[in-house]
C-alpha positions as CSV (number, residue, x, y, z in Angstrom):
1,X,-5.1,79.6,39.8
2,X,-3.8,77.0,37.1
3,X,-3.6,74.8,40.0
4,X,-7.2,74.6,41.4
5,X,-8.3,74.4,37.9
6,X,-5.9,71.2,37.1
7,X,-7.7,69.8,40.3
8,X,-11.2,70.7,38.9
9,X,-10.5,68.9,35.5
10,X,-8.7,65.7,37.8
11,X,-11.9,65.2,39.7
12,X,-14.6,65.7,37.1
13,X,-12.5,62.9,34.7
14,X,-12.1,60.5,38.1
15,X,-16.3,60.9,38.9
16,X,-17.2,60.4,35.3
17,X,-15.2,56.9,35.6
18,X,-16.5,56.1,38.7
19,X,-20.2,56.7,37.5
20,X,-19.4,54.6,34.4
21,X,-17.9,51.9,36.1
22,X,-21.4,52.1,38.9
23,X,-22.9,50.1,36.1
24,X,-21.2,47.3,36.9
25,X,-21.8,46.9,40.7
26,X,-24.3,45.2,42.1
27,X,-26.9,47.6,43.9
28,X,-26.3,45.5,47.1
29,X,-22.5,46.7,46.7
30,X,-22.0,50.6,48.4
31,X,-19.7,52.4,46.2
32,X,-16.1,52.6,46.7
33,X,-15.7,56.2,48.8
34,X,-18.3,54.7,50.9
35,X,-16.5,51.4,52.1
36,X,-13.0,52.1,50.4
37,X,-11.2,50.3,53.5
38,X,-11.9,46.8,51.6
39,X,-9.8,48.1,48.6
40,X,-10.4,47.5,44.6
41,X,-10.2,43.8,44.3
42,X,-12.8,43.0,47.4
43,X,-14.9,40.5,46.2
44,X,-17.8,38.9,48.3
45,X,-18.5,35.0,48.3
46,X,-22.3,35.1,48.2
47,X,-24.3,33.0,51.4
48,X,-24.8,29.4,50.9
49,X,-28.1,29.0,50.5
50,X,-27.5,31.0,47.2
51,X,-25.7,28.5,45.8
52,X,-27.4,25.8,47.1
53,X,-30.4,25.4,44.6
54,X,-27.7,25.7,41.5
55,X,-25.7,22.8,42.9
56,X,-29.3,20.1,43.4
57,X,-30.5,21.7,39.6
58,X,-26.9,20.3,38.7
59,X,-27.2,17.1,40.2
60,X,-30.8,16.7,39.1
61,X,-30.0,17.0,35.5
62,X,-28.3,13.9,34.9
63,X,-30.9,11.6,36.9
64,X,-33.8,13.1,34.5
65,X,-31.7,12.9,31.6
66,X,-31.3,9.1,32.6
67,X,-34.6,8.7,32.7
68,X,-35.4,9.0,29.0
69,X,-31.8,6.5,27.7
70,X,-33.2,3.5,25.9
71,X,-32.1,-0.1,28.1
72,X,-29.0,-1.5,26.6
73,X,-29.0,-4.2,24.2
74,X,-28.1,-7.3,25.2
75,X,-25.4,-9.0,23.1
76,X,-26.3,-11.5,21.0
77,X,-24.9,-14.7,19.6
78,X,-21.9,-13.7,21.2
79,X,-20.0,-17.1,22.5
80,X,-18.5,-16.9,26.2
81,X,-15.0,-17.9,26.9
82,X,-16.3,-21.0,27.6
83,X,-18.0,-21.9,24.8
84,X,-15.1,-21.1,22.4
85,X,-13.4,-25.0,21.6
86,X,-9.9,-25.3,22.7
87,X,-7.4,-25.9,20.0
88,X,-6.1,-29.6,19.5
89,X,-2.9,-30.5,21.8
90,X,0.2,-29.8,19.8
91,X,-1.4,-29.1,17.0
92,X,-0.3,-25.6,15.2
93,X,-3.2,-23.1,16.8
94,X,-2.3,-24.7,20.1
95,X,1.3,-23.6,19.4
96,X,0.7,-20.2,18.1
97,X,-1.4,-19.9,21.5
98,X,0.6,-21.9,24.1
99,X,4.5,-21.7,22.9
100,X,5.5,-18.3,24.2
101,X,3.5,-19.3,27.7
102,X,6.3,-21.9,28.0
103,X,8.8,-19.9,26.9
104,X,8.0,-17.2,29.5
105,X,7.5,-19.3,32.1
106,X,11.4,-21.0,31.5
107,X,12.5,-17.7,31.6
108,X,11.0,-16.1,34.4
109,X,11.4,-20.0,36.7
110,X,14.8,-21.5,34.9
111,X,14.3,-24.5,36.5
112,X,15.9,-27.7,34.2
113,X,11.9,-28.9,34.4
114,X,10.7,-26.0,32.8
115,X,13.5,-25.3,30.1
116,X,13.6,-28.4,29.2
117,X,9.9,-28.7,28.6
118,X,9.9,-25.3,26.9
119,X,12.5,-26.7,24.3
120,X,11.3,-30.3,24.1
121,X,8.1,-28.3,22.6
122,X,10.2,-26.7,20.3
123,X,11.9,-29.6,19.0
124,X,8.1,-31.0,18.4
125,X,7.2,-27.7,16.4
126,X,10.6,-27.7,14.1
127,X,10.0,-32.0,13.3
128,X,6.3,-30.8,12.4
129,X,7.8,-28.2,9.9
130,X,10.3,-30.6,8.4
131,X,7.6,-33.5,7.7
132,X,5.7,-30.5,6.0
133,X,9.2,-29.4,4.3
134,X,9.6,-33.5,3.3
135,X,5.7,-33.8,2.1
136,X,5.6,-30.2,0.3
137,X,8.9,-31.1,-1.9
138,X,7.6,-34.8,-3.1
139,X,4.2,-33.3,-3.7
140,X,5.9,-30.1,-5.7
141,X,8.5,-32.2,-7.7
142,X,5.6,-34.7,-9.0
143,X,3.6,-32.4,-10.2
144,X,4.5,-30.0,-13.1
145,X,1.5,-27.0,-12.6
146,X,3.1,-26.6,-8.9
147,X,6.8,-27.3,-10.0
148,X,8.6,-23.5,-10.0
149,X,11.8,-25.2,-11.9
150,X,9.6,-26.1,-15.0
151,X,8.5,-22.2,-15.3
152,X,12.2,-21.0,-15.0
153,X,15.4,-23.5,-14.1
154,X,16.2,-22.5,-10.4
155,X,20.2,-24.4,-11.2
156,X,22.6,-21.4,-12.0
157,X,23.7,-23.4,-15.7
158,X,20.1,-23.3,-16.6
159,X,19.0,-19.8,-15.6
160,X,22.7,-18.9,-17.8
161,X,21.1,-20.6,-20.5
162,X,17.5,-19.3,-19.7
163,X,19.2,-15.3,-19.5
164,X,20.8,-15.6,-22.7
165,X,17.7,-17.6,-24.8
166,X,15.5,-14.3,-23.2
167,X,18.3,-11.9,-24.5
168,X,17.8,-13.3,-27.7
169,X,14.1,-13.8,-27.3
170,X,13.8,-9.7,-26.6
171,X,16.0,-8.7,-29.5
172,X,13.5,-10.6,-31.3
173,X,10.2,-9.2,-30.1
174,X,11.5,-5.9,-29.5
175,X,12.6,-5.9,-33.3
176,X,8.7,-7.1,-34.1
177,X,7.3,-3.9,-32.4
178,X,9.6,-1.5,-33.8
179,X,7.5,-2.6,-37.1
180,X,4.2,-1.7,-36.0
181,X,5.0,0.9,-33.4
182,X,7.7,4.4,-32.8
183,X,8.6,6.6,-29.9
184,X,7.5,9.7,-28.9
185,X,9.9,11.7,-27.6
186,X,9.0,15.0,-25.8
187,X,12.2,17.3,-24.8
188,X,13.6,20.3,-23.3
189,X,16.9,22.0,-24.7
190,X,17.9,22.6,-21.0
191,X,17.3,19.3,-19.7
192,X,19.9,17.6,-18.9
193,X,18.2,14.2,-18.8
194,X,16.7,14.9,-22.1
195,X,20.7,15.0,-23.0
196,X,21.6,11.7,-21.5
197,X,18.3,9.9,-22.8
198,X,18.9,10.6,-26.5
199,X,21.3,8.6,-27.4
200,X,19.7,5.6,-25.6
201,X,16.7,6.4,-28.1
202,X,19.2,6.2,-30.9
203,X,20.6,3.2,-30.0
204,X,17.2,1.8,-30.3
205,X,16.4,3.1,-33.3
206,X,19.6,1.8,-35.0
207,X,19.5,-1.7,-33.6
208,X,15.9,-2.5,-33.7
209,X,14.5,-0.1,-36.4
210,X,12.3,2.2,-34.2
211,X,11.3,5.1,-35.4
212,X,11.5,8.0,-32.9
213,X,9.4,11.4,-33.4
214,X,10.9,14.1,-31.1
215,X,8.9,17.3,-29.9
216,X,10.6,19.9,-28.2
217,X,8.9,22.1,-25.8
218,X,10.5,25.5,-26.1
219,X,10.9,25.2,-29.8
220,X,14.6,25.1,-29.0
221,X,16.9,22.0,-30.4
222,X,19.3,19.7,-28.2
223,X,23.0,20.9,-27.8
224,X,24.2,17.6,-28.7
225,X,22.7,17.7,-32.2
226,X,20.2,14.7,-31.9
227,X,17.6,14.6,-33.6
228,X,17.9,17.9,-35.5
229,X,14.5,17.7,-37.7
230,X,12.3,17.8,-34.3
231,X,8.8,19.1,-33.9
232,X,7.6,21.8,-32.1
233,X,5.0,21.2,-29.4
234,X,1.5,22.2,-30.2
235,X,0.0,21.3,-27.1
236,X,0.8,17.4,-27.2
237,X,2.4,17.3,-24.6
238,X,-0.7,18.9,-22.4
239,X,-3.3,15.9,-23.8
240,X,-0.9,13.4,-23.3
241,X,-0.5,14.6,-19.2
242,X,3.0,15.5,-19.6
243,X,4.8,16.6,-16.7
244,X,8.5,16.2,-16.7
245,X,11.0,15.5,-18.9
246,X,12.2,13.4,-21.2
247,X,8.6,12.0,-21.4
248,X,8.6,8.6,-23.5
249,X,5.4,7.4,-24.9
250,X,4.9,3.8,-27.2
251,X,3.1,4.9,-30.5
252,X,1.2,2.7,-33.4
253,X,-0.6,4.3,-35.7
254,X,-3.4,5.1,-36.5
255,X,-4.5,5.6,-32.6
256,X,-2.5,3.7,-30.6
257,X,-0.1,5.0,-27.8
258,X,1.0,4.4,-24.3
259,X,2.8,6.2,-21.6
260,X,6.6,4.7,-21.2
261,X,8.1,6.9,-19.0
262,X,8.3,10.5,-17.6
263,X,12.2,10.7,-16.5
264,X,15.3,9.0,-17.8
265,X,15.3,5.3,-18.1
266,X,17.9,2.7,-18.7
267,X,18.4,0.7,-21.5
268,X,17.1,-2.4,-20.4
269,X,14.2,-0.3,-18.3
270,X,13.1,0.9,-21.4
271,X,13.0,-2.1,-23.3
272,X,11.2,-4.4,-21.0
273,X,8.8,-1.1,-20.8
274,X,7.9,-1.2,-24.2
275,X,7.3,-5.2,-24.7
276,X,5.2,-4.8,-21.4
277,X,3.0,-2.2,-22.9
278,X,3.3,-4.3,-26.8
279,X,2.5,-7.6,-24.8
280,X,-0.7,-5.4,-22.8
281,X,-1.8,-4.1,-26.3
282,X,-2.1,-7.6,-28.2
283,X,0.8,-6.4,-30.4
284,X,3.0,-9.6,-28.6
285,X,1.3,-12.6,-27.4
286,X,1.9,-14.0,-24.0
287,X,4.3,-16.7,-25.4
288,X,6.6,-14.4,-27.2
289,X,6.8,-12.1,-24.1
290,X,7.0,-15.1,-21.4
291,X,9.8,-16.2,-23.6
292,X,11.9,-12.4,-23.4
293,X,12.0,-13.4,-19.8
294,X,13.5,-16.5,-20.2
295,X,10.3,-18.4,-19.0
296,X,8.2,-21.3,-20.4
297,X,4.3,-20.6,-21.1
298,X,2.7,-22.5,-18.3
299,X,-1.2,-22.5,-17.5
300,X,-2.8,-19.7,-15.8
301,X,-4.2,-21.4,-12.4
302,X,-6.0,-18.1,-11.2
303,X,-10.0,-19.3,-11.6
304,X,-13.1,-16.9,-11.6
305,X,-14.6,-16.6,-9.0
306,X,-17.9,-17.9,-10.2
307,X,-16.3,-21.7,-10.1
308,X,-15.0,-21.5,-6.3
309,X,-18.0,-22.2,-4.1
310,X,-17.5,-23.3,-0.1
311,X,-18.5,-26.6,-1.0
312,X,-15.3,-26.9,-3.5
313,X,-13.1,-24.6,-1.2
314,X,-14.0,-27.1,1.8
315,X,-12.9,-30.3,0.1
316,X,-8.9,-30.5,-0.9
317,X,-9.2,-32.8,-3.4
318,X,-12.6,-30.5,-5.4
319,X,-10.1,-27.5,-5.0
320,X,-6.9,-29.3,-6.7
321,X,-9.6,-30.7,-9.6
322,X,-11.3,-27.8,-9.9
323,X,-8.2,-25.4,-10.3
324,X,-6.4,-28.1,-12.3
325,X,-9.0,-28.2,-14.9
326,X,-9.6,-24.4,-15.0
327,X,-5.7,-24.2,-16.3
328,X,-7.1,-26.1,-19.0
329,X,-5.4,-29.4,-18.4
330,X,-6.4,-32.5,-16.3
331,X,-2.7,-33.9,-15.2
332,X,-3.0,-37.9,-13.3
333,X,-1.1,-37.5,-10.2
334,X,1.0,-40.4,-9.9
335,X,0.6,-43.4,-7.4
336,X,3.7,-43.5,-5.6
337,X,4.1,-47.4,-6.3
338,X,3.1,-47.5,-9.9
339,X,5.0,-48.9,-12.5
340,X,4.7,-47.4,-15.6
341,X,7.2,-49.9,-17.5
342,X,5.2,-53.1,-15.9
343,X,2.9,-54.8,-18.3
């Protein structure tokens, strides 16, 4: 009895899902009792002439959507190969262009014509760079504004001498600014870079007089005992942008202050940092912080831009006038066969 019953419920379960799944044939189909000899995963490839109209509506669709593109636009003021000039023969565009033709063509044909030719061209290019090498050292060495030696001896006995006149010329400023201006000094007690940086500071402050204001950031004092009378953050350290520390800022009162450094910084980093930012701030001039770097003051030739026009940029002797007056002097360049001593 159990048994025909367990049959019962088995078909009743297998017709619903057959009816459910009828939904999803085509009416055309017969079900699957009826024509079960093609199995479950029959499919039918429709007739042609079904597919037939979808294939011309595809084709179609490009052709009308052709129909509506706009024409394309002719280019315009567009030179042809032709029309673009050649460069000059042997002249250094018709190297950059030509050279490596050569040079490909002795190595792909080694024949003694074309290597030769190849490095007979080369030869041409190097004596066309040493008349330039020849003509740019006579033009440089007669004229001071051009004339990198007269900013900073190049000779290693006069760039020992210019070193240790900037040594002296730093100790100098740096002792200047350390009247006007202090450091801020913002710590951690665990940093260890805030450790190593301290006694850096208080070099600085014994030697050149600065006065340095530390703030700690967790209220908590250095182990190494600098700096004992320091100042607890009060949210300084969030205006200024602080970030990391040891963060080292250049201070004059009543409002003056700029960002050093956020990290530990040498000696002479630190130093060069601060006349930088004094020299920035118009608390140096340019001559006192030229001379900490063991340079002479020369004239600025970098002119604004409303003097350079094409017509001066065009001409090589308007551009040398123009820039030579704009550093603000008006040097005679020299005729090679004058005689100053001749009456």
């Amino acid at each position: 009895m159990n048994r025909h019953i367990w049959l019962l419920t088995s078909y009743l379960l297998l017709a619903s899902r057959l009816a459910w799944g009828a939904d999803f044939v085509s009416p055309s189909e017969p079900p699957f009792f009826i024509d079960k000899e093609r199995g479950w995963f029959w499919r039918e490839v429709g007739p042609e002439s079904t597919l037939e109209p979808k294939k011309k509506l595809e084709k179609a669709k490009p052709d009308t959507e052709t129909k509506h593109l706009p024409p394309p636009i002719p280019p315009q003021n567009q030179p042809t190969k032709s029309e673009i000039p050649e460069p000059s023969p042997l002249s250094t565009e018709w190297f950059r262009k030509n050279l490596e033709h050569y040079r490909d063509k002795a190595i792909d044909n080694p024949s003694p014509e074309n290597v030769a030719a190849y490095y007979y061209l080369q030869r041409v290019m190097m004596d066309k760079a040493q008349r330039f090498t020849d003509v740019a050292r006579r033009v440089v060495m007669s004229d001071p504004l051009l004339d990198e030696n007269q900013r900073r001896p190049i000779a290693t006995f006069a760039a020992n001498e210019a070193n240790y006149q900037a040594g002296i010329a730093s100790e100098q400023a740096l002792a200047a600014v350390a009247k006007q201006a202090g450091l801020l000094f913002f710590f951690r007690s665990d940093c260890r870079y805030c450790h190593i940086q301290a006694p850096l500071l208080a070099l600085l402050e014994k030697r050149f007089g600065f006065k340095v204001y530390a703030v700690s950031l967790d209220g908590q004092a250095m182990p190494n005992g600098l700096y004992p009378d320091f100042r607890v953050d009060q949210g300084q350290a969030h205006l200024l942008g602080v970030v990391s520390t040891p963060a080292l800022f250049l201070m004059k009162p009543p409002d003056g202050i700029v960002q050093l450094a956020q990290g530990a910084v040498s000696l002479d980093d630190l130093s060069g940092r601060i006349l930088l930012a004094a020299k920035d701030n118009g608390w140096i001039d340019q001559g006192v912080y030229e001379a900490t770097r063991g340079e002479r003051h020369t004239p600025n030739l970098v002119p604004t831009p409303s003097v350079m026009d094409n017509e001066i940029l065009v001409n090589p002797a308007n551009l040398i006038g123009t820039l030579q007056r704009q550093s603000g002097l008006q040097p005679v360049s020299p005729s090679p066969t004058a005689n100053p001593w001749s009456p």
